[in-house]
C-alpha positions in Angstrom: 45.6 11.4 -44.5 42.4 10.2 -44.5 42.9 7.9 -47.3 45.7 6.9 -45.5 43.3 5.8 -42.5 41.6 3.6 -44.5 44.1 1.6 -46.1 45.8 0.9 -42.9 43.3 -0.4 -40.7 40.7 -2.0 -43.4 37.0 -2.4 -43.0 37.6 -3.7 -39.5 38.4 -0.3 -38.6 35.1 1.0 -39.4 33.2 -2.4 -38.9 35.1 -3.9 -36.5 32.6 -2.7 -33.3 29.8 -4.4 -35.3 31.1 -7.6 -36.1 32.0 -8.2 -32.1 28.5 -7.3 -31.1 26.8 -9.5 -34.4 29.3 -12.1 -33.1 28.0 -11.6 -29.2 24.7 -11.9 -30.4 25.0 -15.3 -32.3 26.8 -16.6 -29.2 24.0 -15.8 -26.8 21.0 -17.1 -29.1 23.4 -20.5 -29.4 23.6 -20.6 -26.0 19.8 -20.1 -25.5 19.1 -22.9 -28.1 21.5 -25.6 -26.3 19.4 -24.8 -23.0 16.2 -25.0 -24.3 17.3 -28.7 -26.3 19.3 -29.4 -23.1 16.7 -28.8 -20.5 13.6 -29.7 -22.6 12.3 -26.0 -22.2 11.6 -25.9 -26.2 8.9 -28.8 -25.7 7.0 -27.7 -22.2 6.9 -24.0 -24.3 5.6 -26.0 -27.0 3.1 -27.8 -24.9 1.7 -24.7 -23.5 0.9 -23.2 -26.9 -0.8 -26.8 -27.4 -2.7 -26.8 -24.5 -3.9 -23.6 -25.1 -5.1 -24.2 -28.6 -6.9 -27.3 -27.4 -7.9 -25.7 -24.5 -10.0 -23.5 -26.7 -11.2 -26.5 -29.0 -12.9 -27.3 -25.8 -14.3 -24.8 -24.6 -16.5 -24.5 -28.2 -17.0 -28.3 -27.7 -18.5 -28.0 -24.0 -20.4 -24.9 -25.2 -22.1 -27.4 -28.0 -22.7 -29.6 -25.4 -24.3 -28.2 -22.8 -26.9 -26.3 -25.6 -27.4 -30.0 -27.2 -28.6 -30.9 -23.6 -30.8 -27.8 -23.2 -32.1 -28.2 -27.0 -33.1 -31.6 -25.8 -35.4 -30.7 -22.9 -36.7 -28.0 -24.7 -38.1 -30.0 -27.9 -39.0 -33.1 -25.0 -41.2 -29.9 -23.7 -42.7 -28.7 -26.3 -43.9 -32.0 -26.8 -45.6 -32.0 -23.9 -42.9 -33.7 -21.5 -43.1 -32.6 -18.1 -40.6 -34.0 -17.1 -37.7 -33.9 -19.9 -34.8 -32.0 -17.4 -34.7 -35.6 -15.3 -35.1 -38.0 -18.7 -32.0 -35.8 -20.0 -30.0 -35.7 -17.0 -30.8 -39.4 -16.7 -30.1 -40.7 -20.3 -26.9 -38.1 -21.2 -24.4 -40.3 -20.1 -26.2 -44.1 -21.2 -23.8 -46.3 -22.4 -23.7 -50.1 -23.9 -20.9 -52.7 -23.2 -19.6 -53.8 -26.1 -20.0 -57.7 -26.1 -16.6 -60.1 -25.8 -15.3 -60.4 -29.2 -12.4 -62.5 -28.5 -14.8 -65.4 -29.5 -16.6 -64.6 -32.6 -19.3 -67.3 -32.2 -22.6 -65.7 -32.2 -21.0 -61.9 -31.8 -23.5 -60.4 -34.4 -26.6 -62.6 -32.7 -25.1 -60.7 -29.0 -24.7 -57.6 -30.2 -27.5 -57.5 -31.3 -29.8 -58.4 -28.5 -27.9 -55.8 -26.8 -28.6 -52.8 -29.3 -32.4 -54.2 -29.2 -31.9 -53.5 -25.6 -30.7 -50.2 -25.5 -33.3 -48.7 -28.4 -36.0 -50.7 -26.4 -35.0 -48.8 -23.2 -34.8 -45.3 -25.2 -38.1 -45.6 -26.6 -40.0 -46.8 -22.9 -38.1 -43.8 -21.5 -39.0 -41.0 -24.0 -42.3 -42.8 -24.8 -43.0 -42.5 -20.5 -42.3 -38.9 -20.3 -44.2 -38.4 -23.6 -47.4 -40.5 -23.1 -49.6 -38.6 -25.8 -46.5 -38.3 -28.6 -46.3 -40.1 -31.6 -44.4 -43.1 -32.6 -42.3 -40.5 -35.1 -42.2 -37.5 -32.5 -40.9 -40.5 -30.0 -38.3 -41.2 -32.7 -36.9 -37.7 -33.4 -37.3 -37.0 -29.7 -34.9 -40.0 -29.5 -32.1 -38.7 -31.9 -32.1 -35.6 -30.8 -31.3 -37.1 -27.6 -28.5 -39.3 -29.0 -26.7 -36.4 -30.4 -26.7 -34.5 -26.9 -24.9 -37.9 -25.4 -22.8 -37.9 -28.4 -21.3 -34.2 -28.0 -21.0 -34.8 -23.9 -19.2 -38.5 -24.7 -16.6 -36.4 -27.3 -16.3 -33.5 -24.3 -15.1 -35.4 -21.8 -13.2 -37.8 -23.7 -10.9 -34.8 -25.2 -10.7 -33.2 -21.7 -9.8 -36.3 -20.4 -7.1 -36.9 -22.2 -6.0 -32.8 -21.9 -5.9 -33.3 -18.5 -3.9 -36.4 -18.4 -1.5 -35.2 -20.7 -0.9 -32.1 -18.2 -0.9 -34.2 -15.1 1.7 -36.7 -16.7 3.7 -34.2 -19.0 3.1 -36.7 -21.8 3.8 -34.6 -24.7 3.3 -37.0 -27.2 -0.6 -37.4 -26.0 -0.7 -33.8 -26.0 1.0 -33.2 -29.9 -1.6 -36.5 -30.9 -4.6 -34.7 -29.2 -3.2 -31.2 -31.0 -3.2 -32.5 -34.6 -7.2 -34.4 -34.3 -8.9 -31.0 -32.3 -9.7 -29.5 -35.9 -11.5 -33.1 -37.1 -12.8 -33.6 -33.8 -14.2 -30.0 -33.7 -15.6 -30.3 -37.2 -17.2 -33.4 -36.3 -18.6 -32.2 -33.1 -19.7 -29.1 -35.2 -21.6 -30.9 -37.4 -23.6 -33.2 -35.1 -24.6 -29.7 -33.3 -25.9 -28.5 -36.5 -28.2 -31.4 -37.3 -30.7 -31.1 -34.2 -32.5 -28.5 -36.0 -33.1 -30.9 -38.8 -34.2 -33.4 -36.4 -36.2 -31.0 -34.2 -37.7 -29.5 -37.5 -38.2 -33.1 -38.9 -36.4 -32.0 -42.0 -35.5 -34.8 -44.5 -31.2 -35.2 -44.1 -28.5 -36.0 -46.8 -28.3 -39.5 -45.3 -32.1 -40.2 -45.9 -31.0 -40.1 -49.4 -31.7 -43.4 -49.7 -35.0 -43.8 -48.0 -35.9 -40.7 -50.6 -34.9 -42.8 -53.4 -37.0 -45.9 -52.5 -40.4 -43.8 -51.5 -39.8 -42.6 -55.1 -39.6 -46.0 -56.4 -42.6 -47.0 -54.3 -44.8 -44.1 -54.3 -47.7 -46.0 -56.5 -47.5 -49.3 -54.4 -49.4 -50.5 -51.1 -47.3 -50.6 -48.0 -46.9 -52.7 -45.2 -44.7 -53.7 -42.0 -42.4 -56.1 -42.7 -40.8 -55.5 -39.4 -40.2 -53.5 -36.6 -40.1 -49.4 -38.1 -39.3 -50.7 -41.5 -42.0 -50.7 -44.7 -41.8 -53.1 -48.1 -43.7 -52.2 -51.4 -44.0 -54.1 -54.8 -44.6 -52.3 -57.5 -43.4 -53.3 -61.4 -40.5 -51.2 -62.8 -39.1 -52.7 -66.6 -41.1 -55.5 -66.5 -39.9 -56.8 -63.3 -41.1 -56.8 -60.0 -39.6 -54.7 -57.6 -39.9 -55.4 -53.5 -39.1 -52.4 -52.1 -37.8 -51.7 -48.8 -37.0 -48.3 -46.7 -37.9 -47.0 -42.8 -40.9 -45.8 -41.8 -40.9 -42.3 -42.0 -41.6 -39.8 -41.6 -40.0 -40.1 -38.1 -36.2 -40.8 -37.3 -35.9 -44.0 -38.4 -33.5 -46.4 -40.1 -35.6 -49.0 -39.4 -34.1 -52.6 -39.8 -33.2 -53.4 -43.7 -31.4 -56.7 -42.9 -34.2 -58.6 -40.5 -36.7 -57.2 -43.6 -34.3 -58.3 -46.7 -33.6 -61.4 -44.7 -37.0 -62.1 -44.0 -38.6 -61.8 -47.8 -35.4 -63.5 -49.4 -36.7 -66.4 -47.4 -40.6 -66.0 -47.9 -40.2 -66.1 -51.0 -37.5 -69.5 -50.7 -34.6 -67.6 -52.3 -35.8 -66.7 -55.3 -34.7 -63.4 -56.0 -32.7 -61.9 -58.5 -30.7 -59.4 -57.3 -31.1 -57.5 -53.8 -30.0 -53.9 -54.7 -29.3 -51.5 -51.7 -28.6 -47.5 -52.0 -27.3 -45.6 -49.4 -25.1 -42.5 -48.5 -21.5 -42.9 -48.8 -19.0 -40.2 -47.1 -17.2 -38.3 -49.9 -13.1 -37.9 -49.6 -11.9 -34.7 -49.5 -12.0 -33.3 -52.9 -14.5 -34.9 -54.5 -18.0 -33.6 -55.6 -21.0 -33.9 -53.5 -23.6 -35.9 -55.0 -21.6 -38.1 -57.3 -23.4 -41.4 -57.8 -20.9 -44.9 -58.1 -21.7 -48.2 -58.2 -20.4 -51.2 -56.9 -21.1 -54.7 -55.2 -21.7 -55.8 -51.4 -23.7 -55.0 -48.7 -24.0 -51.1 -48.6 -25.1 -50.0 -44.8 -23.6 -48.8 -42.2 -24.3 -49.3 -38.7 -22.1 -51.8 -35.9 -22.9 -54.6 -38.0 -25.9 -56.7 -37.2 -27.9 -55.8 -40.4 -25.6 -55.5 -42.4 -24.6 -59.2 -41.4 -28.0 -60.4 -41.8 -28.2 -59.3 -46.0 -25.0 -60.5 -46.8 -25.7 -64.2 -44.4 -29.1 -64.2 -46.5 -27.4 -63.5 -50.0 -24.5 -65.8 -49.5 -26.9 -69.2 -48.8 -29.3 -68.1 -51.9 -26.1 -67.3 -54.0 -27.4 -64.1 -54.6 -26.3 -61.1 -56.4 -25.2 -57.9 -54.0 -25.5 -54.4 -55.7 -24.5 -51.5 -54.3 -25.1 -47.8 -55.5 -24.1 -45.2 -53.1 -24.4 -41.4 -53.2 -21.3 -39.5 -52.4 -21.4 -37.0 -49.5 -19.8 -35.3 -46.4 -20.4 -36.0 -42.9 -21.7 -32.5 -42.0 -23.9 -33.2 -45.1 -24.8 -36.8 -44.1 -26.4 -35.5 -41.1 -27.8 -32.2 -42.3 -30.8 -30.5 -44.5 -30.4 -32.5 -47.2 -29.2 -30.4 -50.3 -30.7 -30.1 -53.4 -27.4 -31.6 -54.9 -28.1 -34.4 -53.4 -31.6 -34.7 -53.6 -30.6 -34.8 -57.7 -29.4 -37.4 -57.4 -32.3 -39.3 -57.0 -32.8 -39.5 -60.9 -28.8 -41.0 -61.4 -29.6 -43.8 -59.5 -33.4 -44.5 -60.9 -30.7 -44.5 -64.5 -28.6 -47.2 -62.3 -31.3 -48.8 -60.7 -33.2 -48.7 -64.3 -30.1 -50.6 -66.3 -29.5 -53.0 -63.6 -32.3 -54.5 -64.5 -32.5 -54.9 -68.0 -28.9 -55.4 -68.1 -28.9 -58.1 -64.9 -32.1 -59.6 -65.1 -35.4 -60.8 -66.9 -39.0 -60.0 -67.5 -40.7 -61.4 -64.4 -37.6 -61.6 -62.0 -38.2 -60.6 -58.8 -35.5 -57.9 -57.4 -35.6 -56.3 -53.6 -34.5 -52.8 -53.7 -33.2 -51.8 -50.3 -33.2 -47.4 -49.4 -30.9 -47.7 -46.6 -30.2 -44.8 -44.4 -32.3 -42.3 -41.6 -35.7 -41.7 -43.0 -36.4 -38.0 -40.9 -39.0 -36.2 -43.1 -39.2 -38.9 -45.7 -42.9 -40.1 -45.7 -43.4 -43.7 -47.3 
């Protein structure tokens, strides 16, 4: 009988309750889906999920912030800077107008006379508040003042656009600002990170440069050449080597291109080669401290300098090397390792060829340690 059951009425007789309810249930979450895609309710679900994530970016941002700031008046104090609250709360939120580059004529010479300005106007302000400090406590003073401005400029930037995004729904601000909060946090992580280097005058990965020309120039006699920035000559393979680098051991990078610029044409143009080495930022994936070679001006910076070596090269027709040691930006701006203090002897190898490969007994070369010479004495 019960057999009989069975064949008669089929799985649906057994089933049957189930597949109307699976069959309900498909028809319900279909009819969810085309209101959400209908109404838009998938994206503002979406954008509070975003907003929340970034929302919490922030909040980690503002808290780096704020301690940069208090960091800053306490190393102004403990220099002896009475008062460092009203420099800080003065100088956190300095800017500088870019100058009109719609016509290029002079833009380098403009630019910089106004980054002359505002470093002039940084150093007169620490330098009133710290009367008895020294030029190098004035200079780290000065950096570690930078990077509190820096992390308040990248605060309110990314809550501006947060709340703009909110206030005009603009989803596609919100997904862009959604996908950069993990660089921008990184970034903002690491420029918290390096005020103990500067407050503790520890040498960073970008002074690798600066480290390798002190080495170079560790037997010659120093002078000024220019404004924070040292030269050397000392003889290296037979040739004589003008060496140039900030004056440490103080937060400096000095001013490599007024100095290269101003020996190439003491000496009328005749140099050999200028060399330059400098930091590099690594791509992801590749090892920290590689050292690579290759031609042009290698500096960073908005320009000026870098315009004045390769201005001063270009008239005397001469040479541009570049050697460049690879490295993060949390790196660049942190103790230096001792991965990339190593590789201090690969580029005395580079450095070392160059000129018996490149040039002759008695040629005169300028080697140029480009980068932020913090605990890096001359």
């Amino acid at each position: 009988m019960i057999c009989s059951v069975l064949y008669l009425n089929g799985p649906a007789g057994l089933f049957g309750a189930d597949n109307d309810l699976l069959s309900l249930l498909n028809s319900i979450i279909f009819l969810v889906f085309m209101i959400l895609l209908f109404t838009g309710l998938n994206q503002k679900i979406q954008m509070m999920i975003w907003v929340k994530n970034i929302r919490k970016y922030l909040s980690r941002i503002e808290v780096m912030a704020k301690e940069a700031k208090v960091k800053s008046v306490e190393t102004i104090k403990k220099m002896g800077g009475s008062n460092a609250e009203e420099l800080v709360n003065r100088m956190i939120e300095f800017f500088i107008i870019s100058p009109v580059s719609e016509e290029p004529t002079g833009l380098m010479r403009r630019l910089e006379h106004l980054l002359n300005i505002r470093d002039d106007r940084f150093k007169k302000a620490i330098k009133a508040v710290l009367p008895e400090a020294s030029k190098h406590e004035v200079a780290n003073a000065g950096v570690i003042l930078e990077i509190a401005i820096a992390l308040n400029a990248i605060f309110r930037t990314v809550r501006h656009y947060l709340i703009l995004g909110e206030k005009t729904n603009n989803w596609i601000l919100i997904t862009q600002l959604q996908l950069e909060m993990p660089q921008i946090y990184k970034l903002s992580h690491a420029y918290y990170k390096a005020i103990d280097s500067f407050t503790q005058g520890k040498p960073i990965g970008d002074g690798i440069g600066p480290l390798v020309a002190a080495v170079l120039s560790k037997d010659g006699n120093k002078k000024i050449i220019c404004e924070d920035t040292i030269m050397s000559e000392v003889e290296r393979k037979g040739r004589k080597l003008i060496v140039v680098k900030a004056e440490g051991p103080g937060a400096n990078v000095g001013k490599p291109g007024e100095a290269v610029a101003k020996l190439v044409k003491e000496y009328e143009g005749n140099i050999k080669r200028i060399i330059m080495v400098d930091a590099k930022l690594k791509l992801e994936g590749e090892e920290t401290g590689d050292v690579i070679e290759g031609v042009g001006a290698a500096i960073g910076g908005l320009g000026p300098e870098k315009f004045k070596i390769e201005n001063i090269a270009a008239h005397y027709n001469i040479p541009l090397d570049a050697i460049v040691i690879k490295e993060s930006v949390e790196e660049s701006i942190s103790a230096m390792t001792k991965r990339i203090a190593d590789a201090v002897d690969k580029v005395l190898e580079i450095i070392d060829r160059t000129l018996i490969e490149r040039t002759k007994e008695g040629d005169i070369v300028i080697v140029a340690g480009i980068g932020n010479t913090v605990g890096i004495a001359q």
